[in-house]
Structures are given as C-alpha cells and as structure tokens.
N, C-alpha and C positions, 0 to 999 in steps of 0.2 A: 799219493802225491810225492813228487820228486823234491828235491832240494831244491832244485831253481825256481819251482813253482811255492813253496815253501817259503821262500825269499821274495818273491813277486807280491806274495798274499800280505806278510807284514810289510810289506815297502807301501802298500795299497792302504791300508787302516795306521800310518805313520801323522799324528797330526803335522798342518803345516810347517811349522818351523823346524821340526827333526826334519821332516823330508828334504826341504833345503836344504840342510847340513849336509844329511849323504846325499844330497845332488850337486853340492860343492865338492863333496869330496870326493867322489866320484872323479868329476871333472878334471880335478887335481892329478888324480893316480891317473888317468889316460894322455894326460899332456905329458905327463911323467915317463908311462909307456912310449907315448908317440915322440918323444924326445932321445931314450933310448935306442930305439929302430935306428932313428935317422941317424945318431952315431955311429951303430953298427955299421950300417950302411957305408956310410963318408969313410969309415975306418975302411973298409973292405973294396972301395975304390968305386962302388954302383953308380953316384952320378956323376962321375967323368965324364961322361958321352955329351951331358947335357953342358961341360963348360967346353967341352970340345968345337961343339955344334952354335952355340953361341962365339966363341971363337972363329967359326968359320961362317959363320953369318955377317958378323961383323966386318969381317976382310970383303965379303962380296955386297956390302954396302945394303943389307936386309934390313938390320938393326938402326933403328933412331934412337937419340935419344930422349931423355925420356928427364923433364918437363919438355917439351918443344920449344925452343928459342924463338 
C-alpha cells in the first residue's frame, strides 16, 4: 500500500466530525494554493490579454453593462 492510499484508508474510517475538520482544511489550504497561482500569474502579466480583449470589446460596442438599465 502506497502512502496516498495509506491516507485515503484513514481519511475513510475518520468519524464524522474530524472528517469535516480536514475537509475544511483542506478547502482552506487549496483556496490558499489557488490564490497563490493567481498572484503569480497577475505578477507575471498572464491575463493581460483578457483586459486587453475586454478593452477591445468594449470600444466595438460587444460589452453591456451589466445590471441592464
């Protein structure tokens, strides 16, 4: 048995309430990762395209806004 199955097998026999706990924490540490990316990202200049592209939708009249008048 590997470690991640290892990990799976007590995650599995976890009563209810621990499990909750690391499935909140869990949660936590991956918003955390997926908060970090997006940094890097933004840092590193990756969705420019996408304010560029809204930018240029916007000039050719694509874009509404947004509640609807």
């Amino acid at each position: 048995m590997d470690r991640v199955e290892e990990i799976e097998a007590a995650i599995t026999s976890l009563p209810d309430e621990d499990y909750r706990r690391l499935a909140a924490w869990f949660l936590d540490r991956e918003q955390a990762r997926w908060d970090e990316q997006m940094d890097w990202d933004s840092t590193a200049g990756r969705p420019d395209f996408l304010f560029q592209e809204a930018d240029d939708e916007t000039s050719q009249g694509v874009v509404r806004a947004w509640p609807p008048k």
